[in-house]
C-alpha positions in Angstrom: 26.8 -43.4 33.3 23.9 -41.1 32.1 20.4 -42.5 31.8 18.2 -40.7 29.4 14.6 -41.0 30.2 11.6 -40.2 27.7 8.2 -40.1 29.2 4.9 -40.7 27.0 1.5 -41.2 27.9 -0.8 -44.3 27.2 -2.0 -42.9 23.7 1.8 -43.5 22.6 2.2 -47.1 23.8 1.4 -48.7 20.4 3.1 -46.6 18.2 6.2 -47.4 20.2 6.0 -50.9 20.2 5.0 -50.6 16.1 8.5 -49.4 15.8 10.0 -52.7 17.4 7.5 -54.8 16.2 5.3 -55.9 18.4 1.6 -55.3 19.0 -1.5 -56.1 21.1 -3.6 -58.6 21.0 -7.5 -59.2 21.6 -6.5 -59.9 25.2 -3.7 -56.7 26.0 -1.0 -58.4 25.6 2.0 -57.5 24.0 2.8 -59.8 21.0 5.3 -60.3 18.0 3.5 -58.6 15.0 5.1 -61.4 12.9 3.9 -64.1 15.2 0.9 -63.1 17.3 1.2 -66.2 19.3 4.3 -65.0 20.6 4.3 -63.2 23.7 6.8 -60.6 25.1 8.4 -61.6 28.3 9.4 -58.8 31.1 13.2 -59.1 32.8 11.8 -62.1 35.3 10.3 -63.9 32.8 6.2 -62.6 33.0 4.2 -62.1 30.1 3.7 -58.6 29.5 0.0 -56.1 29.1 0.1 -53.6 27.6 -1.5 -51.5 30.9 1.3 -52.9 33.0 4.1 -51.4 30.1 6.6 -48.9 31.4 9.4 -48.8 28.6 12.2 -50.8 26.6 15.5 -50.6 28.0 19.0 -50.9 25.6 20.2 -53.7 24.2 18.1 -57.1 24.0 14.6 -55.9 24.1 13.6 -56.0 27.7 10.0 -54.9 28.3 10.5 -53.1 32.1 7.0 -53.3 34.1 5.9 -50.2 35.1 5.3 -51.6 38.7 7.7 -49.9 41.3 9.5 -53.7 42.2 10.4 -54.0 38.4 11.4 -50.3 38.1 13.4 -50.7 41.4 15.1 -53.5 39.7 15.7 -51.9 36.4 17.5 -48.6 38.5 19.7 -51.4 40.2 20.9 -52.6 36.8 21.6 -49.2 35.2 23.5 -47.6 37.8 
């Protein structure tokens, strides 16, 4: 199985989750644009910033943390 990785930099955060839509809140977290009260959950469940977002992966929306536990865990599940 190939992975294909793109790498952006802060600046392109929003605009990425725009596309899926989601946005930020006042606080930094990442929120349903249709339902601001809503927010995104990471893999294990934890309530995601947008200074602690690494990436969607395929499928179901998973927001991956770009901490190197939650990275670790998401190469585990795509290999």
């Amino acid at each position: 199985m190939s992975i294909k990785t793109i790498v952006v930099d802060d600046s392109a955060k929003g605009e990425i989750l725009e596309m899926f839509g989601k946005t930020v809140d006042k606080n930094g977290y990442i929120v349903e644009k249709n339902d601001p009260t809503q927010r995104v959950l990471s893999p294990e469940g934890d309530e995601m910033t947008l200074n602690r977002f690494a990436g969607i992966t395929k499928g179901s929306l998973a927001f991956v943390r770009s901490d190197i536990i939650s990275l670790m865990n998401l190469s585990d599940r795509v290999q």
